[in-house]
C-alpha positions as CSV (number, residue, x, y, z in Angstrom):
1,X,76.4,-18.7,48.5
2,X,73.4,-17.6,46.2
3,X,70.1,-18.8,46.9
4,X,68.2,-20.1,44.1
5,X,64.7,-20.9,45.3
6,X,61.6,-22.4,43.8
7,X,58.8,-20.1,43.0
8,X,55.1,-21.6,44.2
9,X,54.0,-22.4,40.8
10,X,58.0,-24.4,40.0
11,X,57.0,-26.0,43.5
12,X,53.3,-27.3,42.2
13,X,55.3,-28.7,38.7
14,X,58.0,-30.2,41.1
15,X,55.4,-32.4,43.0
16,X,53.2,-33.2,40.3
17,X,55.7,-34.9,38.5
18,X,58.0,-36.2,41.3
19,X,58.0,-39.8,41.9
20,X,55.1,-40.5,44.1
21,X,56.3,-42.8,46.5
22,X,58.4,-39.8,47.4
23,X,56.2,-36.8,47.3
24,X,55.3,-36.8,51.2
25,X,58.8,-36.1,51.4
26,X,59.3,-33.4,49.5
27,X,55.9,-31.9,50.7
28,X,57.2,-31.9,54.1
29,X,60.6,-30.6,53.1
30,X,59.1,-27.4,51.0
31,X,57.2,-26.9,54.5
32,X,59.8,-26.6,56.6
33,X,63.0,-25.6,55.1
34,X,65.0,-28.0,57.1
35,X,68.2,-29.2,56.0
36,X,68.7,-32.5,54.2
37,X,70.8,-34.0,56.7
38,X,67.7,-33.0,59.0
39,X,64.7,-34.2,57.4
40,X,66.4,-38.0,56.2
41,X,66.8,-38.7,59.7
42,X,63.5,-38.0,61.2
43,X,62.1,-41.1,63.5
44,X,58.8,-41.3,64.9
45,X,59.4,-41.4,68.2
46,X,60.3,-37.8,68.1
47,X,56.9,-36.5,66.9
48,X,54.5,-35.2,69.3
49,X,51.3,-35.6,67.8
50,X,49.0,-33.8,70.2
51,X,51.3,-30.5,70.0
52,X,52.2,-31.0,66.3
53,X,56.1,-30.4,67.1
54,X,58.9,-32.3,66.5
55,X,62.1,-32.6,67.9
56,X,64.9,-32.6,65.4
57,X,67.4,-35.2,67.3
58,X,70.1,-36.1,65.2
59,X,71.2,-35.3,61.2
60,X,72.1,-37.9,59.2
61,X,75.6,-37.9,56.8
62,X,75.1,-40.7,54.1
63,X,78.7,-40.0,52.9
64,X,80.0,-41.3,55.6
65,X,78.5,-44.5,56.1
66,X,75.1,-43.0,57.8
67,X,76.8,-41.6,61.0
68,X,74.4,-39.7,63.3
69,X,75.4,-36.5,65.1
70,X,73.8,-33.3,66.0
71,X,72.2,-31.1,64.1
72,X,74.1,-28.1,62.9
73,X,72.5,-26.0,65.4
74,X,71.9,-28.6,68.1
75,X,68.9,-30.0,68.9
76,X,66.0,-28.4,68.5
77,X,61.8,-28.3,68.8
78,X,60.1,-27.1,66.2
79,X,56.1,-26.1,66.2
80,X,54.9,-27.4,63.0
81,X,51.0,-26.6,63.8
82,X,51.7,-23.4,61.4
83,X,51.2,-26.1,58.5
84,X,48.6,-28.5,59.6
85,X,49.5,-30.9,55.7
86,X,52.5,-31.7,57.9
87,X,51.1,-33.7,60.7
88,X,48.4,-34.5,58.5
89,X,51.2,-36.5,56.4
90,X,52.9,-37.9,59.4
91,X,49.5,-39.5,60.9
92,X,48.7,-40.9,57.6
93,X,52.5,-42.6,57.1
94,X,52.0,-43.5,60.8
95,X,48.6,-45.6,60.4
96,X,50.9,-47.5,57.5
97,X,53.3,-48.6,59.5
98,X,53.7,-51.9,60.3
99,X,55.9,-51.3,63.8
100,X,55.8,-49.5,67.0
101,X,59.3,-48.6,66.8
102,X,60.1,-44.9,68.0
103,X,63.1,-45.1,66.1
104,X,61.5,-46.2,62.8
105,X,62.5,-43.9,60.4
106,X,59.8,-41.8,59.0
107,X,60.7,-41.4,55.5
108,X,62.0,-44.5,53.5
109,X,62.6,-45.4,49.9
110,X,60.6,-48.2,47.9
111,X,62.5,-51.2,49.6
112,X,62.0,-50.0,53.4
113,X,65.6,-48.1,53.9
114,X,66.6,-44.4,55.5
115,X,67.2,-42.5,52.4
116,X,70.3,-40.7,51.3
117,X,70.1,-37.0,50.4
118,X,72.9,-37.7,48.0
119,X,70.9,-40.4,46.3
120,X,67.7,-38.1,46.4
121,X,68.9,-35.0,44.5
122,X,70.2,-37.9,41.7
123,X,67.5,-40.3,41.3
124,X,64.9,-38.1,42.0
125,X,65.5,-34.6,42.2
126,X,67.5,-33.8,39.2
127,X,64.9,-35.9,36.9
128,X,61.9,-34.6,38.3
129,X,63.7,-30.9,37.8
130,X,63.9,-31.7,34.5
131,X,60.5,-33.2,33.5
132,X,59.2,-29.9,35.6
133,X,61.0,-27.6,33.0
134,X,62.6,-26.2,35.9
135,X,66.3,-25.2,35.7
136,X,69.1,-27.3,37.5
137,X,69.9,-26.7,41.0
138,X,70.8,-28.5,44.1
139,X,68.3,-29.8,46.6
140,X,69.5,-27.2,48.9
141,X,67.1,-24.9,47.1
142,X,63.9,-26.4,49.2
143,X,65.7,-24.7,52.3
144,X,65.7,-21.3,49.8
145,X,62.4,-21.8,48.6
146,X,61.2,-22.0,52.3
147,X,62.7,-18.8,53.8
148,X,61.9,-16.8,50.7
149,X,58.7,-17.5,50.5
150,X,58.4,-16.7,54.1
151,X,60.5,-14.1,54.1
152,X,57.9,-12.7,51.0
153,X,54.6,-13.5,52.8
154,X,55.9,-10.9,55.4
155,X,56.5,-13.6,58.5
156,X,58.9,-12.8,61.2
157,X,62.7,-13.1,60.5
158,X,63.1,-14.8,64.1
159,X,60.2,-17.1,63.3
160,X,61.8,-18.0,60.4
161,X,65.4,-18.9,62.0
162,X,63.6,-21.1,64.4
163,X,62.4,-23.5,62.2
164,X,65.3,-23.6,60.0
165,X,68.0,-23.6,62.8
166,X,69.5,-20.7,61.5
167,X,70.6,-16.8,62.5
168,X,68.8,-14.0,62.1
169,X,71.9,-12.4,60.6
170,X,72.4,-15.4,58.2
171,X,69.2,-14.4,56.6
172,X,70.1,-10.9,56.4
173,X,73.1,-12.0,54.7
174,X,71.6,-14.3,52.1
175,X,68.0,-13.5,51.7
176,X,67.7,-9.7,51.9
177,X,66.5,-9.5,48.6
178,X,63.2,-11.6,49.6
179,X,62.4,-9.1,52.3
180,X,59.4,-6.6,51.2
181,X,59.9,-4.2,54.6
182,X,63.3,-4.3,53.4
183,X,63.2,-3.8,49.7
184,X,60.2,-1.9,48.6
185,X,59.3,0.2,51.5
186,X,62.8,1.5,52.9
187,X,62.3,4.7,54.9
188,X,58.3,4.0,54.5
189,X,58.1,4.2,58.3
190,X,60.1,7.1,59.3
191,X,58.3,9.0,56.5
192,X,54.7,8.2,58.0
193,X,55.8,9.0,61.5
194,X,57.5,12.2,60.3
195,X,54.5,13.3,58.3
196,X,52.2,13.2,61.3
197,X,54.5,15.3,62.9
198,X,54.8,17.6,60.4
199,X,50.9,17.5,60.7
200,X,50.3,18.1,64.2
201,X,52.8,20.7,64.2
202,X,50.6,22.4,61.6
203,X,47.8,22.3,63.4
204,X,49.2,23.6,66.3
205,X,50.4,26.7,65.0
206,X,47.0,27.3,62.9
207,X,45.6,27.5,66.5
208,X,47.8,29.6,68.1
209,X,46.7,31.9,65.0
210,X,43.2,31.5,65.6
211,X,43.4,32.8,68.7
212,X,46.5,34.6,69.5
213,X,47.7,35.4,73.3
214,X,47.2,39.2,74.5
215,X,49.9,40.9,75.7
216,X,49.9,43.3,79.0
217,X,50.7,46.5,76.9
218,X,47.8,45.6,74.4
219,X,45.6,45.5,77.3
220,X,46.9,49.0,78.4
221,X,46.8,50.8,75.1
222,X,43.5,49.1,74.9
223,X,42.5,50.8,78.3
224,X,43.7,54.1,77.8
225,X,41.9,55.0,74.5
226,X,38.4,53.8,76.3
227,X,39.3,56.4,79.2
228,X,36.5,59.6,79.1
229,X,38.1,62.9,78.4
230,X,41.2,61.8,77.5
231,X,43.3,61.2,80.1
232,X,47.1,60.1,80.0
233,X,47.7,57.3,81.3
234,X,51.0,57.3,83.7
235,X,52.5,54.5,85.4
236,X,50.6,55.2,89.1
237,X,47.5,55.6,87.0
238,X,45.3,58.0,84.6
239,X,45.7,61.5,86.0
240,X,42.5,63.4,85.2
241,X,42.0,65.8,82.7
242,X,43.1,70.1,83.3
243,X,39.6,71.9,83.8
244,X,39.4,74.1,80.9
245,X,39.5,78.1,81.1
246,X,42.1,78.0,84.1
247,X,45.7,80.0,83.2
Protein backbone atom coordinates (compact mmCIF):
# COMPACT_ATOMS: atom_id res chain seq x y z
CA UNK A 1 0.00 0.00 0.00
CA UNK A 2 1.29 3.62 -0.81
CA UNK A 3 0.25 6.43 1.20
CA UNK A 4 -0.80 9.43 -0.59
CA UNK A 5 -1.40 12.16 1.93
CA UNK A 6 -2.66 15.67 1.83
CA UNK A 7 -0.21 18.42 2.31
CA UNK A 8 -1.49 21.29 4.91
CA UNK A 9 -2.08 23.83 2.21
CA UNK A 10 -4.27 20.62 -0.19
CA UNK A 11 -5.99 20.21 3.39
CA UNK A 12 -6.99 24.21 3.80
CA UNK A 13 -8.34 23.94 -0.26
CA UNK A 14 -10.10 20.59 0.76
CA UNK A 15 -12.23 22.38 3.52
CA UNK A 16 -12.81 25.49 2.00
CA UNK A 17 -14.63 24.11 -0.69
CA UNK A 18 -16.09 20.92 0.83
CA UNK A 19 -19.73 20.89 1.40
CA UNK A 20 -20.31 22.65 4.58
CA UNK A 21 -22.84 20.75 6.21
CA UNK A 22 -20.00 18.33 6.23
CA UNK A 23 -16.86 20.17 7.10
CA UNK A 24 -16.98 19.33 10.99
CA UNK A 25 -16.44 16.04 9.80
CA UNK A 26 -13.77 16.18 7.81
CA UNK A 27 -12.13 18.70 10.36
CA UNK A 28 -12.31 16.07 12.96
CA UNK A 29 -11.19 13.30 10.65
CA UNK A 30 -7.83 15.29 9.38
CA UNK A 31 -7.35 15.58 13.31
CA UNK A 32 -7.26 12.33 14.15
CA UNK A 33 -6.44 9.94 11.50
CA UNK A 34 -9.00 7.52 12.47
CA UNK A 35 -10.34 5.06 10.15
CA UNK A 36 -13.57 5.59 8.26
CA UNK A 37 -15.26 2.84 9.65
CA UNK A 38 -14.17 4.62 13.01
CA UNK A 39 -15.13 8.12 12.79
CA UNK A 40 -19.03 7.25 10.95
CA UNK A 41 -19.87 5.54 13.94
CA UNK A 42 -19.05 7.93 16.68
CA UNK A 43 -22.11 8.45 19.31
CA UNK A 44 -22.22 10.88 22.00
CA UNK A 45 -22.48 8.94 24.77
CA UNK A 46 -18.90 7.91 24.35
CA UNK A 47 -17.43 11.39 24.61
CA UNK A 48 -16.03 12.51 27.86
CA UNK A 49 -16.21 16.10 27.80
CA UNK A 50 -14.41 17.01 30.96
CA UNK A 51 -11.24 14.78 29.88
CA UNK A 52 -11.59 15.52 26.14
CA UNK A 53 -11.29 11.61 25.25
CA UNK A 54 -13.32 9.44 23.53
CA UNK A 55 -13.84 5.98 23.48
CA UNK A 56 -13.95 4.44 20.04
CA UNK A 57 -16.69 1.60 20.67
CA UNK A 58 -17.69 0.13 17.66
CA UNK A 59 -16.80 0.71 13.57
CA UNK A 60 -19.33 0.83 11.34
CA UNK A 61 -19.45 -1.31 7.76
CA UNK A 62 -22.13 0.47 5.43
CA UNK A 63 -21.62 -2.37 2.80
CA UNK A 64 -23.03 -4.61 4.77
CA UNK A 65 -26.24 -3.20 5.82
CA UNK A 66 -24.61 -0.95 8.74
CA UNK A 67 -23.44 -3.89 11.00
CA UNK A 68 -21.50 -2.81 14.07
CA UNK A 69 -18.35 -4.68 15.40
CA UNK A 70 -15.16 -3.83 16.90
CA UNK A 71 -12.76 -1.70 15.88
CA UNK A 72 -9.82 -3.13 13.96
CA UNK A 73 -7.79 -2.92 16.95
CA UNK A 74 -10.40 -3.32 19.65
CA UNK A 75 -11.70 -0.81 21.61
CA UNK A 76 -9.93 1.91 22.45
CA UNK A 77 -9.61 5.60 24.41
CA UNK A 78 -8.17 8.16 22.85
CA UNK A 79 -6.90 11.71 24.52
CA UNK A 80 -8.00 14.22 22.06
CA UNK A 81 -7.00 17.37 24.38
CA UNK A 82 -3.84 17.54 21.95
CA UNK A 83 -6.35 19.28 19.49
CA UNK A 84 -8.60 21.40 21.51
CA UNK A 85 -10.88 22.34 17.61
CA UNK A 86 -12.00 18.78 18.37
CA UNK A 87 -13.97 19.05 21.41
CA UNK A 88 -14.61 22.47 20.57
CA UNK A 89 -16.60 20.93 17.43
CA UNK A 90 -18.23 18.23 19.40
CA UNK A 91 -19.72 20.80 22.14
CA UNK A 92 -20.91 23.05 19.50
CA UNK A 93 -22.80 19.87 17.47
CA UNK A 94 -23.82 18.84 20.96
CA UNK A 95 -25.77 22.25 22.03
CA UNK A 96 -27.61 21.46 18.43
CA UNK A 97 -28.92 18.59 19.20
CA UNK A 98 -32.30 18.13 19.77
CA UNK A 99 -31.92 14.66 22.06
CA UNK A 100 -30.33 13.29 25.07
CA UNK A 101 -29.59 10.15 23.42
CA UNK A 102 -25.97 8.66 24.27
CA UNK A 103 -26.29 6.70 21.28
CA UNK A 104 -27.18 9.66 18.88
CA UNK A 105 -24.88 9.56 16.29
CA UNK A 106 -22.57 12.40 16.22
CA UNK A 107 -21.99 13.01 12.65
CA UNK A 108 -25.17 12.88 10.28
CA UNK A 109 -25.95 13.83 6.72
CA UNK A 110 -28.54 16.70 5.70
CA UNK A 111 -31.65 14.43 6.38
CA UNK A 112 -30.58 13.28 10.12
CA UNK A 113 -28.91 9.71 9.05
CA UNK A 114 -25.42 7.88 10.12
CA UNK A 115 -23.36 8.45 7.15
CA UNK A 116 -21.69 5.98 4.88
CA UNK A 117 -17.99 6.28 4.17
CA UNK A 118 -18.73 4.75 0.86
CA UNK A 119 -21.29 7.44 0.05
CA UNK A 120 -18.75 10.18 1.45
CA UNK A 121 -15.73 9.59 -0.74
CA UNK A 122 -18.56 9.82 -3.77
CA UNK A 123 -20.78 12.53 -3.07
CA UNK A 124 -18.44 14.54 -1.33
CA UNK A 125 -15.01 13.64 -1.32
CA UNK A 126 -14.22 13.03 -4.93
CA UNK A 127 -16.01 16.42 -6.00
CA UNK A 128 -14.66 18.50 -3.42
CA UNK A 129 -11.07 16.85 -4.59
CA UNK A 130 -11.74 18.08 -7.73
CA UNK A 131 -13.01 21.67 -7.18
CA UNK A 132 -9.68 21.79 -4.75
CA UNK A 133 -7.37 21.05 -7.84
CA UNK A 134 -6.18 18.31 -5.81
CA UNK A 135 -5.47 14.88 -7.49
CA UNK A 136 -7.70 11.74 -7.09
CA UNK A 137 -7.34 9.58 -4.24
CA UNK A 138 -9.32 7.64 -1.72
CA UNK A 139 -10.56 8.91 1.52
CA UNK A 140 -8.15 6.71 3.13
CA UNK A 141 -5.63 9.44 2.56
CA UNK A 142 -7.02 11.65 5.72
CA UNK A 143 -5.57 8.60 7.90
CA UNK A 144 -2.08 9.43 5.61
CA UNK A 145 -2.32 12.86 5.91
CA UNK A 146 -2.60 12.54 9.72
CA UNK A 147 0.41 10.28 10.49
CA UNK A 148 2.57 12.15 8.05
CA UNK A 149 2.08 15.18 9.21
CA UNK A 150 2.83 13.93 12.65
CA UNK A 151 5.28 11.84 11.80
CA UNK A 152 6.96 15.39 10.07
CA UNK A 153 6.29 17.75 13.02
CA UNK A 154 8.67 15.20 14.92
CA UNK A 155 5.83 13.64 17.42
CA UNK A 156 6.37 10.30 18.98
CA UNK A 157 5.91 7.14 16.72
CA UNK A 158 4.05 5.39 19.74
CA UNK A 159 1.93 8.52 20.25
CA UNK A 160 1.03 8.31 16.91
CA UNK A 161 -0.09 4.50 16.85
CA UNK A 162 -2.28 5.29 19.82
CA UNK A 163 -4.52 7.40 18.23
CA UNK A 164 -4.69 5.71 15.00
CA UNK A 165 -4.97 2.12 16.47
CA UNK A 166 -2.16 1.10 14.75
CA UNK A 167 1.68 -0.61 15.22
CA UNK A 168 4.55 0.99 15.64
CA UNK A 169 6.05 -1.33 12.98
CA UNK A 170 3.13 -0.58 10.53
CA UNK A 171 4.32 2.95 10.46
CA UNK A 172 7.81 1.99 9.95
CA UNK A 173 6.56 -0.01 7.17
CA UNK A 174 4.53 2.55 5.36
CA UNK A 175 5.56 5.98 6.53
CA UNK A 176 9.29 5.86 6.82
CA UNK A 177 9.68 8.29 4.36
CA UNK A 178 7.81 11.09 6.58
CA UNK A 179 10.18 10.46 9.43
CA UNK A 180 12.91 13.50 9.66
CA UNK A 181 15.19 11.52 12.57
CA UNK A 182 14.86 8.86 10.07
CA UNK A 183 15.58 10.48 6.80
CA UNK A 184 17.65 13.48 7.02
CA UNK A 185 19.72 12.98 10.03
CA UNK A 186 20.71 9.14 9.88
CA UNK A 187 23.88 8.58 12.02
CA UNK A 188 23.47 12.37 13.25
CA UNK A 189 23.44 11.07 16.79
CA UNK A 190 26.22 8.60 16.95
CA UNK A 191 28.29 11.18 15.16
CA UNK A 192 27.65 14.01 17.98
CA UNK A 193 28.31 11.42 20.70
CA UNK A 194 31.41 10.18 19.00
CA UNK A 195 32.79 13.64 18.42
CA UNK A 196 32.73 14.51 22.05
CA UNK A 197 34.55 11.63 22.68
CA UNK A 198 36.98 12.25 20.25
CA UNK A 199 37.11 15.59 22.13
CA UNK A 200 37.56 14.65 25.61
CA UNK A 201 40.00 12.24 24.56
CA UNK A 202 41.98 15.22 23.15
CA UNK A 203 41.98 17.01 25.99
CA UNK A 204 43.02 14.43 28.03
CA UNK A 205 46.10 13.69 26.39
CA UNK A 206 46.94 17.53 25.90
CA UNK A 207 47.13 17.38 29.78
CA UNK A 208 49.06 14.57 30.34
CA UNK A 209 51.50 16.64 27.95
CA UNK A 210 51.30 19.69 29.95
CA UNK A 211 52.42 18.11 32.77
CA UNK A 212 54.00 14.81 32.17
CA UNK A 213 54.65 12.11 35.16
CA UNK A 214 58.43 11.79 36.50
CA UNK A 215 59.90 8.75 36.54
CA UNK A 216 62.13 7.18 39.55
CA UNK A 217 65.41 7.15 37.33
CA UNK A 218 64.72 10.82 36.21
CA UNK A 219 64.62 11.61 39.79
CA UNK A 220 68.05 9.78 40.34
CA UNK A 221 70.00 11.16 37.34
CA UNK A 222 68.47 14.32 38.57
CA UNK A 223 70.04 13.67 42.02
CA UNK A 224 73.30 12.56 41.08
CA UNK A 225 74.44 15.55 38.88
CA UNK A 226 73.36 18.08 41.94
CA UNK A 227 75.83 15.83 44.24
CA UNK A 228 79.16 18.21 45.32
CA UNK A 229 82.42 16.82 44.14
CA UNK A 230 81.11 14.46 41.98
CA UNK A 231 80.37 11.52 43.48
CA UNK A 232 79.06 8.14 41.79
CA UNK A 233 76.11 7.26 42.71
CA UNK A 234 75.88 3.29 43.57
CA UNK A 235 72.86 1.44 44.47
CA UNK A 236 73.56 1.59 48.59
CA UNK A 237 74.24 5.29 47.95
CA UNK A 238 76.83 8.07 46.77
CA UNK A 239 80.24 6.87 47.89
CA UNK A 240 82.36 9.94 48.49
CA UNK A 241 84.92 11.28 46.39
CA UNK A 242 89.08 9.74 46.59
CA UNK A 243 91.06 12.60 48.52
CA UNK A 244 93.45 13.78 45.94
CA UNK A 245 97.33 13.32 46.19
CA UNK A 246 97.03 9.76 47.86
CA UNK A 247 98.81 6.70 45.58
Amino acid sequence: MSATPLGLDEVSRFLAVVAPWSRDFYRVWFLTGWRSNEIVALRYGWLNFARQTVILRWARFPRCGGIEAEPKTGVREVDCSYAPEIFEIFERLRSERTSDDPEEFIFKGPKGRPLSQVSMNTLIWTPALRAANIGHRGQYSIRDTFISLALQQGEDINWVADVCGTSKEMIFRHYLGWIPSERARRGHNLGSALRQLWLSSEVRAGCQEMSPKVSLETVKAEKTEATPGGGVAERGGFEPPEPRGLT
